[in-house]
N, CA and C atoms as a LAMMPS dump frame, in Angstrom:
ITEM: TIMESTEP
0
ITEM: NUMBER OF ATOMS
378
ITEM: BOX BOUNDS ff ff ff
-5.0000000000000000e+02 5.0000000000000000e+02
-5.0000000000000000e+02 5.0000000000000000e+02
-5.0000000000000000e+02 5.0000000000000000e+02
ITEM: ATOMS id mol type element x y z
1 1 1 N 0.817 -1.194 0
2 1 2 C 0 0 0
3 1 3 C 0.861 1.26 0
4 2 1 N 2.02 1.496 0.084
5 2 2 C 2.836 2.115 0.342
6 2 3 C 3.168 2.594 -1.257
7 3 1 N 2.656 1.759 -2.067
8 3 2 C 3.28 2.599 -3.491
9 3 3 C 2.389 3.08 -4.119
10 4 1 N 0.854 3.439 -3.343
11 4 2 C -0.389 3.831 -3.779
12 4 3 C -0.142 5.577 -4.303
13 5 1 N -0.653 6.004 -5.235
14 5 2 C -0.281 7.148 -5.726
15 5 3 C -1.292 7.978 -5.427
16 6 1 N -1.447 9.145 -5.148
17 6 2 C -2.429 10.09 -4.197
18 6 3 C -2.17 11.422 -5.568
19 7 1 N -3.951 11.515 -5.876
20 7 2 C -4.051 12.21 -6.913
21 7 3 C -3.365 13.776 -6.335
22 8 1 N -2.819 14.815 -7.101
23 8 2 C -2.704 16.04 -6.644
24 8 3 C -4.039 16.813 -6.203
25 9 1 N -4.957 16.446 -7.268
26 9 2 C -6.463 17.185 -6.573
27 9 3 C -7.129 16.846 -4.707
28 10 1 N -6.588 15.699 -4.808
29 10 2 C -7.011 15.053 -3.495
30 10 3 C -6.211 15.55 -2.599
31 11 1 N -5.315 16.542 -2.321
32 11 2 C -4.654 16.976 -1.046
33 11 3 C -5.086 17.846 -0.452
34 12 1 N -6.153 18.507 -1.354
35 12 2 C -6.46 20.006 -0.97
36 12 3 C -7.402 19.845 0.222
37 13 1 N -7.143 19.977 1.663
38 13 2 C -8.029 20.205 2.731
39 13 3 C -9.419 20.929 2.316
40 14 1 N -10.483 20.704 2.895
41 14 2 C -11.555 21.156 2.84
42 14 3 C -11.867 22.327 4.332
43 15 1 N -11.986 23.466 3.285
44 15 2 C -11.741 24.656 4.77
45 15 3 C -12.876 24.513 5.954
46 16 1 N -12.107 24.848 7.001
47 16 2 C -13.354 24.795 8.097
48 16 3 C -14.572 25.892 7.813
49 17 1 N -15.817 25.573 8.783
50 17 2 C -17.005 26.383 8.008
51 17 3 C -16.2 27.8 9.076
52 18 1 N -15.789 27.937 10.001
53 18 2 C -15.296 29.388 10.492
54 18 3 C -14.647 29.523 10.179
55 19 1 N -13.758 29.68 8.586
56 19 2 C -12.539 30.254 8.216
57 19 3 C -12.654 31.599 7.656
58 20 1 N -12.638 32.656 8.24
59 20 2 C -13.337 33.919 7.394
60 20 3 C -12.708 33.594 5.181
61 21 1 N -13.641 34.154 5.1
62 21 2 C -13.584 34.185 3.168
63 21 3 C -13.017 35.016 2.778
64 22 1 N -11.697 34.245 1.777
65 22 2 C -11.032 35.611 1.441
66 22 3 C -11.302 36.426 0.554
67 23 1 N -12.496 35.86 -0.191
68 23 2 C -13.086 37.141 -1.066
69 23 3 C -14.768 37.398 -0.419
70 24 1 N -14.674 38.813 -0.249
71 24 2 C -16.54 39.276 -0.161
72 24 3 C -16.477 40.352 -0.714
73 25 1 N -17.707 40.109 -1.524
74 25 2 C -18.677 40.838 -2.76
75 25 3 C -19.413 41.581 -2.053
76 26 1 N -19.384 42.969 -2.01
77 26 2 C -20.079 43.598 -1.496
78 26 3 C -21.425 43.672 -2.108
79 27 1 N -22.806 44.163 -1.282
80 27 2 C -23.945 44.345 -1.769
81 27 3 C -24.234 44.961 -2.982
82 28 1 N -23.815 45.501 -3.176
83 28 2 C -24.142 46.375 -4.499
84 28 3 C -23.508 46.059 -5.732
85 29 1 N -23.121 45.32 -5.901
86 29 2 C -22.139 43.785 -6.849
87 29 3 C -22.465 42.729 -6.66
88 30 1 N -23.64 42.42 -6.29
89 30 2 C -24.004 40.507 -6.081
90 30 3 C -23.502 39.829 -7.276
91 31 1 N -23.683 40.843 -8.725
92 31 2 C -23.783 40.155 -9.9
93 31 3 C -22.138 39.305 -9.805
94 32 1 N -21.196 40.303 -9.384
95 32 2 C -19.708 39.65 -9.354
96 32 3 C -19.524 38.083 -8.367
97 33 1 N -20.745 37.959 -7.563
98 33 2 C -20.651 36.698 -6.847
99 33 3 C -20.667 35.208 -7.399
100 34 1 N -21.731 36.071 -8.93
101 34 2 C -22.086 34.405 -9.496
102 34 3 C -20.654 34.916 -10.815
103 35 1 N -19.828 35.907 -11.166
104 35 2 C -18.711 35.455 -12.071
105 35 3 C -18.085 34.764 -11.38
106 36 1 N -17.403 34.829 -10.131
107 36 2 C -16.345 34.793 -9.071
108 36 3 C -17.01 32.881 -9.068
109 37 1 N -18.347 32.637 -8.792
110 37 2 C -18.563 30.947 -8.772
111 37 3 C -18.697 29.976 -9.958
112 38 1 N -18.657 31.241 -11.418
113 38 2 C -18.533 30.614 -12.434
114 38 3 C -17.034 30.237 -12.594
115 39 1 N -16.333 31.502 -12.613
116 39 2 C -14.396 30.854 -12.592
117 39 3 C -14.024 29.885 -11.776
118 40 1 N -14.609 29.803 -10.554
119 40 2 C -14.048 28.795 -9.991
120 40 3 C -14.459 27.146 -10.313
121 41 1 N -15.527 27.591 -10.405
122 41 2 C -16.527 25.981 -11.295
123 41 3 C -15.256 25.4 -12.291
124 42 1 N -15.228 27.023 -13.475
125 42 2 C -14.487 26.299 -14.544
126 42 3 C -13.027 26.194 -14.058
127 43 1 N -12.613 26.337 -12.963
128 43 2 C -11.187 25.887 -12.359
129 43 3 C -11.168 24.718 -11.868
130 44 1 N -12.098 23.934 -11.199
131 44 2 C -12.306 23.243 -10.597
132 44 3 C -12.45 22.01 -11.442
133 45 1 N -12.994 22.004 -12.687
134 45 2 C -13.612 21.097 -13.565
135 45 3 C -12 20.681 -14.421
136 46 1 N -11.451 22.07 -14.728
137 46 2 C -10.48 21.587 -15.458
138 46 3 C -8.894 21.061 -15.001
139 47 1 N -8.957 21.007 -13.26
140 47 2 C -8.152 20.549 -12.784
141 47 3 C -8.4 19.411 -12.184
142 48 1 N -9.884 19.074 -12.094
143 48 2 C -10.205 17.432 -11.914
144 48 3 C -10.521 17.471 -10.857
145 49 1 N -10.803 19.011 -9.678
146 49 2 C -11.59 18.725 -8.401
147 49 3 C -13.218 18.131 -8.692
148 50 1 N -13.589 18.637 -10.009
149 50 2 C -15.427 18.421 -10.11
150 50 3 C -15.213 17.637 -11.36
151 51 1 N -15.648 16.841 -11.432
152 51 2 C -16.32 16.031 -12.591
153 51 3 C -16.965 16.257 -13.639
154 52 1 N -17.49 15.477 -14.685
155 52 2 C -18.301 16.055 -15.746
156 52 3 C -19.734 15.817 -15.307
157 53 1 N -20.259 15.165 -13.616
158 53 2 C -21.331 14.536 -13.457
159 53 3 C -21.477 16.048 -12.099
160 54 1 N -20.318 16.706 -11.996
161 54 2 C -20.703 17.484 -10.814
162 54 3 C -20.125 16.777 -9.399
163 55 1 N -19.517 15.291 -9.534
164 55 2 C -18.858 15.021 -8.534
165 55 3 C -17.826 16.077 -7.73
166 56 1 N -17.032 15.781 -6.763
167 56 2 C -16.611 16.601 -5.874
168 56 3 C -15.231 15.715 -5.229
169 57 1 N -14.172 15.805 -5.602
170 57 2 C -12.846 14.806 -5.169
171 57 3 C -12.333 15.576 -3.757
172 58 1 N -12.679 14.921 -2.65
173 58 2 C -12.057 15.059 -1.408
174 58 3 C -10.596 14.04 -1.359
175 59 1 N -9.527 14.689 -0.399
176 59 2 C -8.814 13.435 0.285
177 59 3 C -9.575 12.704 1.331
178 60 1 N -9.776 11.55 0.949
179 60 2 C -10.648 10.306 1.959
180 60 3 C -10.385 10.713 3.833
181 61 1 N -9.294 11.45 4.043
182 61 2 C -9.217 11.688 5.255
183 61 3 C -9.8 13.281 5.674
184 62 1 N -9.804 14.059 4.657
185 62 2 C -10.721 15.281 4.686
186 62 3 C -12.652 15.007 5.537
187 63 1 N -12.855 13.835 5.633
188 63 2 C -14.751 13.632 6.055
189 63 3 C -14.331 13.275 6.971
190 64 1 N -15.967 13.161 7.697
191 64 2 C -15.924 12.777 8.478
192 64 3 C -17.509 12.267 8.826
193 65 1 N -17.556 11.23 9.256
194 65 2 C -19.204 10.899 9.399
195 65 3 C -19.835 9.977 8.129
196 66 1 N -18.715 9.416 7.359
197 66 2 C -19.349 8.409 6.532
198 66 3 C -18.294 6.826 6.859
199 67 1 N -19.186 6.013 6.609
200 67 2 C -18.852 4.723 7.619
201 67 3 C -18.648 4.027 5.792
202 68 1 N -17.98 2.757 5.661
203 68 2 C -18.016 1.937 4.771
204 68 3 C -19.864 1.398 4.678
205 69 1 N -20.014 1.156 3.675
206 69 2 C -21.251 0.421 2.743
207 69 3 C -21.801 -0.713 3.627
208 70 1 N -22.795 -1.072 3.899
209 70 2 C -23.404 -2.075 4.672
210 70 3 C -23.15 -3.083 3.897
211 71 1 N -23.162 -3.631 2.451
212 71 2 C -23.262 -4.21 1.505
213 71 3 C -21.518 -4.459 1.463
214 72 1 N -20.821 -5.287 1.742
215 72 2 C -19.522 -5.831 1.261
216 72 3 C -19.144 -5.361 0.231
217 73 1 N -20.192 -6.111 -0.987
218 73 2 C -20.108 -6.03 -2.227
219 73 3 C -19.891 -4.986 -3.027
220 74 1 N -20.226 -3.945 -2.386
221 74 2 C -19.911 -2.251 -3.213
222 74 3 C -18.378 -2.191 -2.725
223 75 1 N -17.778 -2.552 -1.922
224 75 2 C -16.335 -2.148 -1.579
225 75 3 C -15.432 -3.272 -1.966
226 76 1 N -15.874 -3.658 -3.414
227 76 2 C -14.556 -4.709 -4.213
228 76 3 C -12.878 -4.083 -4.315
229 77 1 N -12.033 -4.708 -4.546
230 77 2 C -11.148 -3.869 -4.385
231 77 3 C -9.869 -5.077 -3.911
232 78 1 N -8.742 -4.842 -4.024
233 78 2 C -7.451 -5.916 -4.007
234 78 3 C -7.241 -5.377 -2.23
235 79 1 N -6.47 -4.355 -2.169
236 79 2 C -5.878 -3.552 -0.826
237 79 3 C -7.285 -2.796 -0.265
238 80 1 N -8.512 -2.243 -1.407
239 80 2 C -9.096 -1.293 -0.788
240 80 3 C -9.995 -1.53 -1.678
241 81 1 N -11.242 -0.549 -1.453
242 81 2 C -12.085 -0.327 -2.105
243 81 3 C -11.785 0.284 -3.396
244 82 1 N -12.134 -0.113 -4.706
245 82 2 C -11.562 0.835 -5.716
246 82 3 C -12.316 1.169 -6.805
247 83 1 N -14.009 1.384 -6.048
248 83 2 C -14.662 2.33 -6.586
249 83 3 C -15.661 1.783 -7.958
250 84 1 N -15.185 0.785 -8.661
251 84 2 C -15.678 0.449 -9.574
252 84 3 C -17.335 -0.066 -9.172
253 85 1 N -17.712 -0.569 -8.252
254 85 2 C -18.753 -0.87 -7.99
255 85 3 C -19.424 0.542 -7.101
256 86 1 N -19.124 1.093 -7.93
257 86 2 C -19.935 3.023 -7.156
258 86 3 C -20.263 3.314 -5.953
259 87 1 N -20.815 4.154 -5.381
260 87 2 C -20.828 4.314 -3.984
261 87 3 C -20.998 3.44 -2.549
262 88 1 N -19.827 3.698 -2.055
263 88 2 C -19.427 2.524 -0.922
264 88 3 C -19.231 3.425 0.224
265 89 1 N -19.606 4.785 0.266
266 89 2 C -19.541 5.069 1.685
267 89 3 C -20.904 5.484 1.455
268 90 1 N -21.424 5.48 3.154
269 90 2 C -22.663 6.398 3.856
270 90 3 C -22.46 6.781 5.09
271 91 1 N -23.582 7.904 4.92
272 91 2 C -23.388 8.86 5.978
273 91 3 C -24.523 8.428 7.043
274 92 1 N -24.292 9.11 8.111
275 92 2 C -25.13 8.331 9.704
276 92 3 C -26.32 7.946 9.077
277 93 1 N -27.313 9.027 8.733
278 93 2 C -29.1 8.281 8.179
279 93 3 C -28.734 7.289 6.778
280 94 1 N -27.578 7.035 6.706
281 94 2 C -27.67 5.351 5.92
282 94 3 C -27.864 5.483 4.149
283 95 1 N -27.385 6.843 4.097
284 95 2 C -27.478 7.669 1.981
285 95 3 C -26.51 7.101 1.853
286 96 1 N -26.48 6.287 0.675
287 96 2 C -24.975 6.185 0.044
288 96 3 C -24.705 7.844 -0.803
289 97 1 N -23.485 8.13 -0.086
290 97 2 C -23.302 9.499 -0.339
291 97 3 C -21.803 9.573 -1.065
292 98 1 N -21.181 8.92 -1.34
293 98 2 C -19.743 8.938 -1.462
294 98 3 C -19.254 7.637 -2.214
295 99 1 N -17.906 8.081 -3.065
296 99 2 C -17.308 6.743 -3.607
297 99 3 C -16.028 6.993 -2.872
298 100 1 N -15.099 6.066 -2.184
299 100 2 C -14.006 6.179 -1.983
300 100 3 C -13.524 5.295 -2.964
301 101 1 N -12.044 6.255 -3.605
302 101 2 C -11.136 5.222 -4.556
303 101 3 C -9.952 4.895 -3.473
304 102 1 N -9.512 3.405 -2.623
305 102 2 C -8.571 4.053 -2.057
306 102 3 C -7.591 2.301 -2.368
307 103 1 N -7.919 2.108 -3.183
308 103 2 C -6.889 0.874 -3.725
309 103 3 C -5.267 1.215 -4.141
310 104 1 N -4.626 -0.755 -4.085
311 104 2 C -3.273 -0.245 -4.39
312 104 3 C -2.698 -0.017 -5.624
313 105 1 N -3.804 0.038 -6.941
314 105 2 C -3.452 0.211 -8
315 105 3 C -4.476 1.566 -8.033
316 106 1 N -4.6 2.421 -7.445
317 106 2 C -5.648 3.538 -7.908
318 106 3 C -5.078 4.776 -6.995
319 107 1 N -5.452 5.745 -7.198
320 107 2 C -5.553 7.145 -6.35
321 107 3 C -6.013 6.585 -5.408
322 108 1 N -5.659 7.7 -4.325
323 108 2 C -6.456 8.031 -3.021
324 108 3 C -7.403 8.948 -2.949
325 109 1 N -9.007 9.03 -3.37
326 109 2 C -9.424 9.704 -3.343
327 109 3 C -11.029 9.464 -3.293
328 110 1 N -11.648 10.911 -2.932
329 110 2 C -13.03 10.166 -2.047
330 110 3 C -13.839 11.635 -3.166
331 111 1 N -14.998 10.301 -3.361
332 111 2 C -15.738 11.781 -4.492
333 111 3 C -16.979 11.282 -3.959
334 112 1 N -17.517 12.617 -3.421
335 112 2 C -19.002 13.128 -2.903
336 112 3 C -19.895 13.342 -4.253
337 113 1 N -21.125 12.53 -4.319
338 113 2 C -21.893 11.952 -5.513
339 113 3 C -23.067 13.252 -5.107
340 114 1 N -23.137 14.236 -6.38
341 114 2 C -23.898 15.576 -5.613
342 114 3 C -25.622 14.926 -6.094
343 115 1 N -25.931 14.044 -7.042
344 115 2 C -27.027 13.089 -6.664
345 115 3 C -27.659 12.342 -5.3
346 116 1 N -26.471 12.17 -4.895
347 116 2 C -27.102 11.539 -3.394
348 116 3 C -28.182 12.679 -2.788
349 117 1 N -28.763 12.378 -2.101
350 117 2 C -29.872 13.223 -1.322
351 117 3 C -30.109 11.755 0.163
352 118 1 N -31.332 12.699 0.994
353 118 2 C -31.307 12.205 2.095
354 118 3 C -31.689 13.268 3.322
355 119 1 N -32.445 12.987 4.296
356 119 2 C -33.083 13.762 4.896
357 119 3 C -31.998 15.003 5.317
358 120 1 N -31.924 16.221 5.564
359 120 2 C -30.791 17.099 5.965
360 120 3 C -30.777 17.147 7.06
361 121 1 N -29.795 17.443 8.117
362 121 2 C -30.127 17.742 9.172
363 121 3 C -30.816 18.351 10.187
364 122 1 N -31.251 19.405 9.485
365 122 2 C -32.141 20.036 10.175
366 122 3 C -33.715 19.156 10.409
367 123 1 N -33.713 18.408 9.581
368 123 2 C -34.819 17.466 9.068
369 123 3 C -34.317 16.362 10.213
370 124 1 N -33.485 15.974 10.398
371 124 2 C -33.396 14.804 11.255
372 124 3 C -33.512 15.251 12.556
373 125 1 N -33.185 16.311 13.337
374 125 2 C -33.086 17.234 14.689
375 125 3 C -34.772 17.557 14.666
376 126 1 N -35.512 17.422 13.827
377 126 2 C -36.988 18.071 14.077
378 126 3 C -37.809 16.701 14.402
């Protein structure tokens, strides 16, 4: 497992939600909010953080709160799970929400399926 190759997209930490933002659009410019989320979209897409499906490539150690697949069978794989049988993680209310790639012939990397759905939290606390 040691000669497993770890995509460059997959290192990038996922910022905490209190990290102040280093860009804000003031009120009277909202319009610059949606250029500022279009460039980054098309940054994101063409460096392989987002997908052509809208997926989302985390490093597998970036989450937190998704457990392996109840089902064995979605997490085929030699060393690890390696994704080919599609989403193998879920989150506490039991969504398959996630594919981890984390085999010894594959990247290390965990892509959040923006299809998944599932009650939100606020929905589960009520």
């Amino acid at each position: 497992m040691n000669d497993a190759r770890l995509a460059p997209v997959a290192w990038h930490s996922v910022i905490a939600g209190s990290t102040v933002s280093t860009v804000a659009v003031r009120d009277d410019q909202l319009d610059l909010a949606a250029e500022l989320n279009r460039q980054w979209h098309r940054l994101a897409v063409e460096h392989g953080v987002i997908d052509s499906h809208g997926a989302f490539v985390l490093h597998p150690e970036d989450t937190i709160g998704l457990f392996p697949h109840p089902d064995h069978r979605c997490s085929t794989g030699c060393c690890g799970p390696d994704g080919v049988s599609g989403r193998n993680r879920v989150c506490t209310c039991g969504v398959e929400v996630a594919t981890l790639v984390a085999d010894c012939w594959t990247y290390q990397e965990l892509w959040l399926d923006p299809s998944a759905s599932g009650p939100s939290h606020r929905d589960r606390l009520q």
